[in-house]
N, C-alpha and C positions, 0 to 999 in steps of 0.2 A: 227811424225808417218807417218806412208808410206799408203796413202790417194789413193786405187785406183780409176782411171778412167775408168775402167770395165762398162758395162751400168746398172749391178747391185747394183753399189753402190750406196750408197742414202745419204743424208747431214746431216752432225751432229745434231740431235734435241737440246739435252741437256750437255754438261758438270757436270751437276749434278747428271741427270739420271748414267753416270757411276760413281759419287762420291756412289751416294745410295747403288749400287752394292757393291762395296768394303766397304762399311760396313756393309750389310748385310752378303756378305764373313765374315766376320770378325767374325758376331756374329752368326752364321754357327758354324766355328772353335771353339768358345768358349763353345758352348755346346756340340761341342763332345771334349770337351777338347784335342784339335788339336792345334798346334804341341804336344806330351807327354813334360814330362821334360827332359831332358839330362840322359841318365844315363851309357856313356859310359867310363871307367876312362881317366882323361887325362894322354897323354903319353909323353915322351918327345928322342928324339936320340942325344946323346950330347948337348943337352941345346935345342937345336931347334925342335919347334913346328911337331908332329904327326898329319898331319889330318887321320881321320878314314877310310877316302875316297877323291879322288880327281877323278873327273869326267872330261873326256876330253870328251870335243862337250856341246857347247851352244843351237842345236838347239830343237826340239821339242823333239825328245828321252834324249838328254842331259838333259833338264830342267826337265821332267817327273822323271828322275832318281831324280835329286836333290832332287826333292821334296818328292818322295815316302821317301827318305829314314829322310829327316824333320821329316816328318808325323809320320816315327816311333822312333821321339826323339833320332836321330844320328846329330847331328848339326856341329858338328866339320867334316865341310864338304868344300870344294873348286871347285870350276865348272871353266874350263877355256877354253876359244874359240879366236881362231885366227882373226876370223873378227873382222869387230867395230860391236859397239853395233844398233843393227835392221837390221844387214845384217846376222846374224847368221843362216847357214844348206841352204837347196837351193831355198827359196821358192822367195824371188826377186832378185838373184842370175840366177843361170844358168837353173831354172824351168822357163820355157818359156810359158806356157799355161796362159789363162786367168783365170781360175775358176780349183778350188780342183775336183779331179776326184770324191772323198765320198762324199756322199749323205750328204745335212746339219746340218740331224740329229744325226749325229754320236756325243757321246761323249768326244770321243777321250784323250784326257789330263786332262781330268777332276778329275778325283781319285775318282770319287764317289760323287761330291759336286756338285748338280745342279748349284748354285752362282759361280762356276770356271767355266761353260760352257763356248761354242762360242756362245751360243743359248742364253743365258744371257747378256751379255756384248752386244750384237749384238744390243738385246731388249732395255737395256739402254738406248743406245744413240740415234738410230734410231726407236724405237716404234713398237709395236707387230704388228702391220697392213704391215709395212715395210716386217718385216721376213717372213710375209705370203707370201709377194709377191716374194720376193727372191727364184732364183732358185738355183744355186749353190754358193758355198762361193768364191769371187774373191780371189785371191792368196794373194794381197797386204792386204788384212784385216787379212788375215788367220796370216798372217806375226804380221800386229799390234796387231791380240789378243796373240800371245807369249811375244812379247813387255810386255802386258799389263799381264799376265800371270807370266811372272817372277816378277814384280813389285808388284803384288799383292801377292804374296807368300814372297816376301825380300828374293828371292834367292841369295846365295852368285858368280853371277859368276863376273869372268874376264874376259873384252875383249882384243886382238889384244895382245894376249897370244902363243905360239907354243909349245909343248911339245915336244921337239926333242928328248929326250933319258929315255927310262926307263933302270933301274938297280937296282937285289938281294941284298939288304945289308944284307940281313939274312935269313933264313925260314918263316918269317913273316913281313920283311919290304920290300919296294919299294921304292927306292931314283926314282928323275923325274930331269932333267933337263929342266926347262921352260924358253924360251925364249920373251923376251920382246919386241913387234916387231917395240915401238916406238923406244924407245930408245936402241936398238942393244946389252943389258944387258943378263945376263945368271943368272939363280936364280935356285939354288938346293933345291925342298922339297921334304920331306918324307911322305908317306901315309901308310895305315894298307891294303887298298884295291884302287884298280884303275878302274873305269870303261872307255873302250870305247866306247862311244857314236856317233861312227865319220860315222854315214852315210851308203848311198849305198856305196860309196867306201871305205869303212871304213877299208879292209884288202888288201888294193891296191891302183887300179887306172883304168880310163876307159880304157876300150879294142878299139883296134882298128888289126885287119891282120897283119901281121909280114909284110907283101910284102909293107903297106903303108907307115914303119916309114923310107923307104929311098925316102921318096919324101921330098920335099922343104917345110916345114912350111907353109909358103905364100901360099902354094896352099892348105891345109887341117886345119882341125878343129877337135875336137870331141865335139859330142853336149853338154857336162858338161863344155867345157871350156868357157872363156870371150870372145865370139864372134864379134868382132867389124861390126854389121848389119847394118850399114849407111855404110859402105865401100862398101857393098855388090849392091848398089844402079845399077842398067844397067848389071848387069852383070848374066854370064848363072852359073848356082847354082845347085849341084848334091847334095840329100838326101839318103844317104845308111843307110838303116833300115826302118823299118814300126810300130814301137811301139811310146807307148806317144810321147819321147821324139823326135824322127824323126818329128811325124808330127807338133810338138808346133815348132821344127825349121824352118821347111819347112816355117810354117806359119809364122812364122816372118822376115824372106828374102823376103817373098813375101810382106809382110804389107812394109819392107822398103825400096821396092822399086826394087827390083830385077827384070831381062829382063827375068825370066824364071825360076821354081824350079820344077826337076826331081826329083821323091822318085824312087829311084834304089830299087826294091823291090826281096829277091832271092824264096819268095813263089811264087806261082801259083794263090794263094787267100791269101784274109788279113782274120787271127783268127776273128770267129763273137764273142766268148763265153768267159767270164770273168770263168773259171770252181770254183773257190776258194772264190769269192763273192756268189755262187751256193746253196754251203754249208756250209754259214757264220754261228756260231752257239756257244753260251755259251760252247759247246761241243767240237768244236774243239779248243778255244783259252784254254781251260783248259784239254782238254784228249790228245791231239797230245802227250805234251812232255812223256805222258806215253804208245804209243805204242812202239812196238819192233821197230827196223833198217830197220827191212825187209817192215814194215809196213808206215813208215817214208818216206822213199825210193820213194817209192810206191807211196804216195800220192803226193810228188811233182814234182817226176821225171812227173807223166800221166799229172801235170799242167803245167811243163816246156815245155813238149811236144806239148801240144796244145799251147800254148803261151798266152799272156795276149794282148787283142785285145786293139787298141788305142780306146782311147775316140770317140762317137759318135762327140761333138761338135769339137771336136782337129779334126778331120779327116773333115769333112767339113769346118773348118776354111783354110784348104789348096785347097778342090776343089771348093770351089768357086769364086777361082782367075781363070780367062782363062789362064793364062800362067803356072798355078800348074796341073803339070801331072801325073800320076800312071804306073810306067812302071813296071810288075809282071812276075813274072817269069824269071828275069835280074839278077843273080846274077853274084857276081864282082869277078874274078878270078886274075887280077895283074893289077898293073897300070903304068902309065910311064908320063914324062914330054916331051912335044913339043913346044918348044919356050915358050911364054906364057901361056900355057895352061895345065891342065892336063889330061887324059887318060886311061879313064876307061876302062880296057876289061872284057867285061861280056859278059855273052853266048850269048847275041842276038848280039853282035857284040861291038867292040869298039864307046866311045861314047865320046866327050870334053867337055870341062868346064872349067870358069875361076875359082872356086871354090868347093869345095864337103868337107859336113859336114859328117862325122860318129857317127851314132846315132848306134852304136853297144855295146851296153852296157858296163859293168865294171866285171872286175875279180880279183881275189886274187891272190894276186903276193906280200910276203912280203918285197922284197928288195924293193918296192916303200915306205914302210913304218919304216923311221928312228926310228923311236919311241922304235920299237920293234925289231932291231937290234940284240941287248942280246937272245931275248927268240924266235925267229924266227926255229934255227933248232930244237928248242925243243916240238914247238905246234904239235900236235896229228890233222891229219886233217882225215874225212871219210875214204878216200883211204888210210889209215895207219890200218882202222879194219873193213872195209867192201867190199866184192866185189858183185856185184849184179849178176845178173842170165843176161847170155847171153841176148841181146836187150832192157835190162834196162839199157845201160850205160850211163854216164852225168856226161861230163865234169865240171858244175858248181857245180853241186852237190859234185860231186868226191874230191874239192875241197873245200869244205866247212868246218871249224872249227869241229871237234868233241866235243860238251862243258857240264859239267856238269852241274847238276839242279840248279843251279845258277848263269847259264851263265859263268859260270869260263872254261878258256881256260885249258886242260887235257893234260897230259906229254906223250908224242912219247913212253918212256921210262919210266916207272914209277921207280920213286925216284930220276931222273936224275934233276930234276929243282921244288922242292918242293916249289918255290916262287910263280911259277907258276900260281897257282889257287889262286892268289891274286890281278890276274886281267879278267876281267870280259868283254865279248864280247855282248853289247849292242847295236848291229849295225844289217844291213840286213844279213850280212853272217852266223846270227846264226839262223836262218829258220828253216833250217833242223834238227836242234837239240829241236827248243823246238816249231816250228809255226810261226807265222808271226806276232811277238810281241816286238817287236823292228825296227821298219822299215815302218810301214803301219801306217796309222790313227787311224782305228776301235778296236784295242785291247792294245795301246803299255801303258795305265795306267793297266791295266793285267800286263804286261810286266814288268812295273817299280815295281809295289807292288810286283812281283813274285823275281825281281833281292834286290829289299831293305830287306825284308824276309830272303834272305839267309845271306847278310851281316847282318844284326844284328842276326841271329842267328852263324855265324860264333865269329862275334865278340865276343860275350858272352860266347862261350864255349873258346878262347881265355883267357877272362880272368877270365874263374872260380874260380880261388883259393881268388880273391881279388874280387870278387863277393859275392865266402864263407867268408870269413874274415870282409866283410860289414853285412852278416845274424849273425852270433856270434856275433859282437861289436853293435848290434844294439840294444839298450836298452830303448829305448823311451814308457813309459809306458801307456796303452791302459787303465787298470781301478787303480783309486789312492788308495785304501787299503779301504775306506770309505763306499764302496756302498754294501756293507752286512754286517750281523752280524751270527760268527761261532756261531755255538748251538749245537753243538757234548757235551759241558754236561748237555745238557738234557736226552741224549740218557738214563743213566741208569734209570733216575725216569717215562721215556716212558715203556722202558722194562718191568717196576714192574707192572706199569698199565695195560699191556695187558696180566698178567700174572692172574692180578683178573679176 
């Protein structure tokens, strides 16, 4: 397990304290009779195995899916992820910050089971005195309790898995091409439903300016990629962008050793106001998906607008190096290469560097995503059925998935790709359709019991008729013939009685 070195972390008390855990889970589960039983028919496509669902993405929305749909006794289920296992989604990966930006209280993956907390598992090993004094949850632990999360549930996933190709075999099936990324194999399965779970970038890939992808590699990064930071060691170092993930870069060029880190910033001021933590509220993770478009629109075009401020501690992690600067009101207009160096021009003038990371977030762009090749011209996005009122425009927005109440992706065309809605967008890009339940910490066990919900109610009206045909053939008898006695011929010699 991935042991941080955070100064919040504290030393394993017990191995046993988290044995306890997991069977007090255990017997949690049993009294609310968790998982149900199975009760989905098996299927089969030419001899070869149906699962019900195959979930791509291992990491915390991945596994949340998995399990919601456990919990409602869907079992014939497959979860697969390209990393190895305890590298899964980005938290010790390309999340560069020390500590989770949510507060430690949050439930987050839980489902509803105190004994699945982080708050639990935490208390185990390290003891309630421990948790008091912890202030936020280091990354690396956040990491180990998924680890321990999937384990504890015996989730079905796979790692170091690719799914390179979906494709219709019918109105109701999904063949997957999944690649096996040890050994170089190709393996076709079929599913009933697919969910994507694949992340911020989950309908793409990070953005970066159209004017930067003619520079040299060597000289650029984006902050999601494998940045090699010891390389970076003496050298002058540019930050474009001023969100989390700018400043957890910044800060870690500077921790290894960097001659200098610029944050190129194109505000004027950096956002103070998280606006969407404002009005966290049982209200909105359950009422958004039922306002209109207009109203949808609305509310997060005014959050995108103000923008989401970095973390208090991630923005002081960079100014507290004297060589970590803040240059505002810098935005970058083109670049160009000079010998070694590269060449930012922004309004305050040109500026060099041996390096420059872009922390400019991620966009949907589906030719970045093979997977969805097939069904690419056919997804229905925003801009396909809404236009907003002059000064409300938004470009991220504008591009965001249109999806129905069960996260299923909606047809451009209706009737033109009725497979369509047999897979399910459980990533950040579906915000704008149903909240921010699929992609943030504080609501995405909301998220997963709202997307397992609709498959197993899908499922089921799927297989109604052999649904009906198990109510008719079900004959298993309730009382054995013994436990009364008919007295209907009494009735005449009653009758004459109350006639005296």
């Amino acid at each position: 397990m991935h042991r941080s070195l955070d100064v919040n972390a504290q030393p394993t008390l017990s191995a046993a304290g988290l044995a306890n855990l997991e069977q007090r889970l255990a017997e949690d589960l049993s009294l609310l009779e968790l998982p149900p039983k199975e009760w989905v028919p098996v299927s089969e496509h030419y001899g070869q195995r149906v699962y019900d669902a195959v979930v791509i993405g291992a990491g915390m929305c991945g596994l949340v899916a998995t399990a919601s749909l456990k919990m409602l006794g869907i079992r014939n289920v497959l979860c697969l992820d390209r990393a190895p296992r305890g590298l899964e989604g980005p938290w010790v990966t390309y999340a560069r910050m020390e500590t989770l930006r949510s507060p430690k209280i949050l439930t987050g993956p839980a489902l509803g089971l105190p004994s699945l907390t982080f708050r639990a598992w935490y208390v185990a090993q390290f003891g309630a005195q421990a948790w008091e004094a912890l202030g936020k949850i280091p990354k690396g632990q956040w990491m180990d309790y998924l680890v321990w999360y999937r384990k504890a549930l015996d989730l079905p996933v796979r790692n170091r898995v690719a799914v390179t190709d979906l494709e219709a075999v019918s109105d109701d099936l999904i063949a997957l091409t999944a690649a096996d990324l040890e050994n170089g194999s190709n393996e076709r399965l079929y599913a009933r439903h697919v969910v994507l779970a694949t992340g911020r970038d989950g309908l793409g890939s990070g953005y970066v300016p159209p004017f930067v992808e003619k520079l040299d590699r060597r000289f650029w990064a984006h902050s999601a990629d494998d940045i090699d930071f010891a390389a970076l060691k003496g050298k002058r170092v540019a930050v474009v962008g001023a969100g989390a993930s700018a400043m957890d870069n910044a800060a870690t060029a500077l921790e290894a050793g960097a001659a200098g880190v610029d944050m190129i910033i194109r505000r004027k001021d950096l956002p103070r106001i998280n606006k969407f933590t404002g009005i966290s509220s049982q209200g909105v993770v359950h009422g958004f998906a039922g306002l209109s478009d207009d109203w949808k629109w609305k509310f997060l075009q005014h959050t995108l607008g103000a923008q989401t401020p970095p973390p208090r501690d991630s923005t002081l992690r960079v100014s507290r190096h004297p060589n970590g600067r803040f240059f505002l009101g810098t935005g970058v207009n083109g670049v160009r290469e000079e010998g070694d160096r590269v060449v930012l021009e922004t309004a305050r003038g040109d500026m060099a560097y041996d390096f420059v990371i872009f922390a400019t977030g991620f966009n949907v762009d589906l030719a970045e995503r093979p997977e969805l090749k097939n069904f690419a011209s056919e997804i229905r996005f925003w801009s396909d059925v809404y236009r907003p009122e002059e000064g409300m425009e938004n470009g991220e927005l504008a591009t965001s998935p249109y999806l129905g109440p069960d996260f299923e992706f909606t047809e451009k065309v209706p009737g033109s790709s009725p497979a369509l809605r047999l897979i399910h967008c459980f990533n950040y890009p579906a915000s704008l359709s149903h909240g921010k339940l699929s992609g943030d910490i504080p609501a995405v066990s909301d998220g997963g019991r709202r997307l397992a919900r609709g498959i197993a109610r899908s499922l089921f009206v799927a297989d109604r008729q052999i649904h009906f045909d198990n109510l008719v053939a079900y004959e298993t008898p309730e009382l054995q013939g013994d436990e009364w006695t008919d007295s209907a011929d009494l009735i005449p010699t009653l009758m004459k009685g109350a006639a005296e």
